[in-house]
N, C-alpha and C positions, 0 to 999 in steps of 0.2 A: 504493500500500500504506500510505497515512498513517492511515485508521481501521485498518488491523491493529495500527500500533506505538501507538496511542491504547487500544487494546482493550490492548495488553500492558502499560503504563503503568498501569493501573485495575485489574491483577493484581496486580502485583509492582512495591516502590518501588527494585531494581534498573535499571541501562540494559539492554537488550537485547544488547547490544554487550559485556558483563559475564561475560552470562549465557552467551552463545554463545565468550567466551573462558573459561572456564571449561571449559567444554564441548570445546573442541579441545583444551585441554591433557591433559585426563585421555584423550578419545582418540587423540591422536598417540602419549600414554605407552603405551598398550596396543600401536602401530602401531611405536613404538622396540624393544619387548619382541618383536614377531612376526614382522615383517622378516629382521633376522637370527637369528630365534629359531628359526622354525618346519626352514629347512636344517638345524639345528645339532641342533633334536632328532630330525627324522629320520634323521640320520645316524649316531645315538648310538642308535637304534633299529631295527636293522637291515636300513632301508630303502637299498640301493645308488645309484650317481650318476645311472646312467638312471631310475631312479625318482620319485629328488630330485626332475631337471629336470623331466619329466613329471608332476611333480604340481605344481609350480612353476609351470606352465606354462600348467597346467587353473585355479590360481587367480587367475593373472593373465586369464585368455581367461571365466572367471566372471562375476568383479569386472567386467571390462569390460560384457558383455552387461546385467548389474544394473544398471550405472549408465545405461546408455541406456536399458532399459526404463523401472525406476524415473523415471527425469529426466520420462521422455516423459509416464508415467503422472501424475506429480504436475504437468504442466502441466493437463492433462486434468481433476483438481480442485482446481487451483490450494491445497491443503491441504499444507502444506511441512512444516508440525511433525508432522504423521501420519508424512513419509514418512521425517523424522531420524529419529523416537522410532523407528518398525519396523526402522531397519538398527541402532541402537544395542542394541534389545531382539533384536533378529537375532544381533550379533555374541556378545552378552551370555552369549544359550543356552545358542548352538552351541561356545561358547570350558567353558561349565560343562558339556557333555555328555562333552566329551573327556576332562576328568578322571576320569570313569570307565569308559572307553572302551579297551580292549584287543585289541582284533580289529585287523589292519592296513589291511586293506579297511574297514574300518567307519569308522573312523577317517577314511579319506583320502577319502569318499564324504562326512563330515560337514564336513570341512576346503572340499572344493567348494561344498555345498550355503552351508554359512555365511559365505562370502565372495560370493554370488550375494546374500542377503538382507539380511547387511551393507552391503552398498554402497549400499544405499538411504537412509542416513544422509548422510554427506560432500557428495555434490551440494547433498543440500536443505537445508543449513545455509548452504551458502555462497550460495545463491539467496536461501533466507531474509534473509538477513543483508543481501546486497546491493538487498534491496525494502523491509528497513527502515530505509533509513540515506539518506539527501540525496544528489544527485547532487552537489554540492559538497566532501562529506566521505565520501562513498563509499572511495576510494582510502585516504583514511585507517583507515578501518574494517576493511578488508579489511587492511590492513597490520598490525592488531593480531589480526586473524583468523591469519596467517602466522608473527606471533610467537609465539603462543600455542602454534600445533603445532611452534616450532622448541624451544619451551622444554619442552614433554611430551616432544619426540624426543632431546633435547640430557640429559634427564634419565633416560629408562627405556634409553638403548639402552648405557649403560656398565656394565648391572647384568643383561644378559643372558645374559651367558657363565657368570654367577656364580651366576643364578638356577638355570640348566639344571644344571649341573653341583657342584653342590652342595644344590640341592633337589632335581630331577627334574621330572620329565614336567608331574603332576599340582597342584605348585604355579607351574609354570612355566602351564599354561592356565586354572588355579584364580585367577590373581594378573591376567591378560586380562579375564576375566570380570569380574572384580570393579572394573578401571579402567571397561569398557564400563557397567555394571552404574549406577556412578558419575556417569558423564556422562549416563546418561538420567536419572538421578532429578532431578538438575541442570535439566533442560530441564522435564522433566514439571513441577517445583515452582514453576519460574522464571519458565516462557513457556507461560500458556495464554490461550490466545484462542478466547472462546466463541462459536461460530457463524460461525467464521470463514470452514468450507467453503462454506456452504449460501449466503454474502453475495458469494461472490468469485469463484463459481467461473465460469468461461467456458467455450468452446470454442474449437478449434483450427478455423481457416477450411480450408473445405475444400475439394477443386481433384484434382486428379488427379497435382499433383509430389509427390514422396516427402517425409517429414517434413525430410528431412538437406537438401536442395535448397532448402528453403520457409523456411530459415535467413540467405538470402542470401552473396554470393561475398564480402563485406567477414569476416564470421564465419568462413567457410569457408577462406577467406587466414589468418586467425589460428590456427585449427586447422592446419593446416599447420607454422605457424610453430612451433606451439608443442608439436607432433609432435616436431620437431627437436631443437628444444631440450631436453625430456625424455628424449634418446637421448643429448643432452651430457651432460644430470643421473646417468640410468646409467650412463655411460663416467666420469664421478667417484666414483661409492659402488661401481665393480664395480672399472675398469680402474687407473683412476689409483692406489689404492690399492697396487694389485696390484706398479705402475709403480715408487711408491715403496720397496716393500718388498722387492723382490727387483732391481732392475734397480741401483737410487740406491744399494740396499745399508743401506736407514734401519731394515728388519725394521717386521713387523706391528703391533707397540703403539707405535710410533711414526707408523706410518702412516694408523690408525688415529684417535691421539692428535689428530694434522691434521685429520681429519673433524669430531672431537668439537668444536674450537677453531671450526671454519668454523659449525658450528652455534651455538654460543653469539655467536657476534660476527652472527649473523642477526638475533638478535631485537628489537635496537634500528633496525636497516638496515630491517626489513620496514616497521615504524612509519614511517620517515623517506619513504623514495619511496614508499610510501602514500601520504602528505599530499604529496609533492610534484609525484606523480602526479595530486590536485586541482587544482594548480596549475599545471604544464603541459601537462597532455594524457597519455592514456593510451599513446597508439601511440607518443608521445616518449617514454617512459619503460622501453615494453616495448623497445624501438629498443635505447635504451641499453644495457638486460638481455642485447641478443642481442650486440652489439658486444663489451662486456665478457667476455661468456662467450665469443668468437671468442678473444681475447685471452691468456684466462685457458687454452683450450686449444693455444695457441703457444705462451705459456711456459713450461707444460710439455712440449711438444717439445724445448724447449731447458733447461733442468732440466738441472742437474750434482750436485745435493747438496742439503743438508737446508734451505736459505737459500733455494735456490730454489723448494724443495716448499713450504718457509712463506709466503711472498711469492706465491704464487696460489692457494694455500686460503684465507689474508685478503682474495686479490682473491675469489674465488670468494663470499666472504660478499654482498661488493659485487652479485653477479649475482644472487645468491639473493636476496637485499634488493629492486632494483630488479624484478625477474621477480614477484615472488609477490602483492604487495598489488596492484599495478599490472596483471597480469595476470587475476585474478578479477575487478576491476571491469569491466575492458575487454571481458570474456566475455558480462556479461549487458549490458553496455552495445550491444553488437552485433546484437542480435534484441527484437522486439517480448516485450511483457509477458507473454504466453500460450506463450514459447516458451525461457521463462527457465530454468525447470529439465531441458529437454532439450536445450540449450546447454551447461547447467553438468554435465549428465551426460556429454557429448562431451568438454568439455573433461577434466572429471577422468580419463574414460576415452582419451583419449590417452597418458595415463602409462604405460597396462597395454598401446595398442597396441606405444608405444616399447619396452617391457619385453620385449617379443616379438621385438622387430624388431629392436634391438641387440646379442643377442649372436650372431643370425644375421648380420649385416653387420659392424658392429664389432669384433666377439668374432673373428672369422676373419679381419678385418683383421690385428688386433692378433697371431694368430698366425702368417701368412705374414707379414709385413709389420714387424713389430717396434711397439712401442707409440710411440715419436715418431712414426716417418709416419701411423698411426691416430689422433695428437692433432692432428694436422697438419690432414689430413684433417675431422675432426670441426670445426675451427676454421674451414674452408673453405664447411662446411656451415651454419653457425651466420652467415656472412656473407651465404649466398643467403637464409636466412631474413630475413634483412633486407628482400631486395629481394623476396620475398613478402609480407612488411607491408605496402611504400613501394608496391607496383604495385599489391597487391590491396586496401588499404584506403587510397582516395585521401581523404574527409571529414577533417575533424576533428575528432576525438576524444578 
């Protein structure tokens, strides 16, 4: 991909690497705002819990399907910034239609649809990004890719409760829009590269295994891995939370507060094991990300008070730090060049699998079982992921 970032160089006297941190902060901002937004306004709209979850449920199982499509599609004409700009202009719309949008079924029909056309963004950014940057400083790049969304998320998601409840509905998906809205004009202005489908595009070899197969078992091991570990990531933004506030006795804005802290202390962490992820190897560093986070899930088993809720939300930063920059490189580093953005589609869509799959196992844990043996547990899990890195991807990386 060295004449595409020569084609972007001859555009714009920005790095690309600038352009596309730009670019995540403004959409992570919108993604801080949505997250805990979208529960809190349905709820304040007289949508009920089985509702909530079921629509919750249908955007998670969207967004997933999108981004495999999407991924696959944009291998197919290898065109990445077609496929960011259409989920950015995607989420953009569908976030400005809602604001004048009243019907509830209408509503929760566009709420689907626009997370299915959104997700055609996020993958191809990070693909992008990782075909423009040196196998050498890859890891780095990506680690500034990770801070950019901790600092958009670290920054819109403390002004969601205040947005909903003291503006309403329509500035709360009016103010979406307009972050989404932001970040394409960003890219569109930033990153164009003329002719860059019609010079590059390939095809996917073809054979009779399925596309997921034809990925190879070293990818397919890291998928896994990394399944896992995003059911640790929600057992921290859903369970632990919960753990701290009611069980420790710390109450919700303090437990809360914890999150907010873990987030900011990310954005220097993503930078660092990026680059050091350069330096020794990617599976060393995802290695360490799963260790860490086995860790960080014991100590909150054993957790008594507020000292020890602080002390594994700072370690917590540590996991996220090592996991994030380190991890996107090691994704597209895993599969040939024609299979990069349906890799980075798997991968993002593992979040939304996890998303599914933890409060069915976890979440029920944690209610027969108590929330230490559910961290316990989850810490036990995050150890076999280990030894599905070390078995399944023997090379180095």
């Amino acid at each position: 991909m060295a004449h595409e970032e020569g084609r972007i160089a001859e555009k714009t006297r920005l790095s690309p690497i600038l352009i596309i941190f730009a670019y995540n902060v403004l959409f992570m901002a919108a993604s801080g705002l949505l997250v805990p937004g979208i529960p809190l306004y349905l709820s304040t709209n007289g949508f009920d819990g089985g509702s909530i979850n079921l629509i919750l449920s249908s955007i998670a199982l969207s967004s997933l399907l999108g981004q495999i499509a999407w991924g696959y599609l944009s291998d197919r004409t290898m065109n990445r910034l077609f496929f960011l700009k259409l989920g950015a202009m995607g989420y953009a719309l569908g976030y400005l239609l809602m604001v004048l949008l009243k019907d509830r079924f209408a509503l929760t029909v566009l709420l689907v649809a626009t997370s299915f056309v959104g997700s055609a963004s996020y993958p191809a950014a990070m693909t992008f990004l990782s075909e423009t940057s040196s196998v050498k400083n890859r890891g780095r790049s990506m680690g500034f890719f990770s801070s950019a969304a901790s600092l958009g998320w670290a920054i819109s998601v403390a002004f969601t409760g205040l947005v909903i409840s003291e503006l309403g509905g329509g500035y709360f998906f009016g103010l979406c829009s307009l972050l989404y809205f932001a970040s394409l004009t960003i890219v569109h202005l930033g990153l164009r590269v003329k002719g860059h489908a019609s010079n590059t595009r390939k095809r996917i070899g073809g054979g009779s295994a399925s596309p997921i197969s034809r990925l190879g078992t070293p990818f397919l091991a890291f998928l896994s891995g990394s399944m896992l570990f995003f059911m640790a990531d929600f057992t921290k933004n859903v369970y632990v939370p919960m753990f701290y506030a009611f069980e420790l006795g710390l109450g919700m804005v303090t437990a809360t507060l914890l999150l907010s802290l873990a987030s900011w202390l990310e954005i220097p962490l993503n930078v660092f094991f990026g680059h050091l992820s350069d330096r020794l190897g990617r599976k060393t560093i995802v290695l360490v990300a799963y260790v860490l986070c086995a860790t960080y899930m014991f100590a909150n088993s054993t957790a008594s008070g507020f000292e020890g809720a602080l002390l594994a939300m700072v370690l917590y930063s540590f996991v996220w730090g090592a996991f994030s920059g380190a991890s996107s490189a090691f994704a597209s580093e895993l599969v040939d060049q024609d299979k990069k953005g349906f890799a980075m589609g798997l991968f993002n869509s593992s979040r939304n699998i996890a998303s599914m799959l933890t409060p069915m196992s976890i979440g029920l844990l944690s209610q027969a079982y108590g929330y230490r043996l559910t961290f316990s547990t989850m810490g036990v899990l995050m150890l076999i992921a280990c030894l599905i890195i070390v078995i399944g991807i023997r090379r180095k990386a």
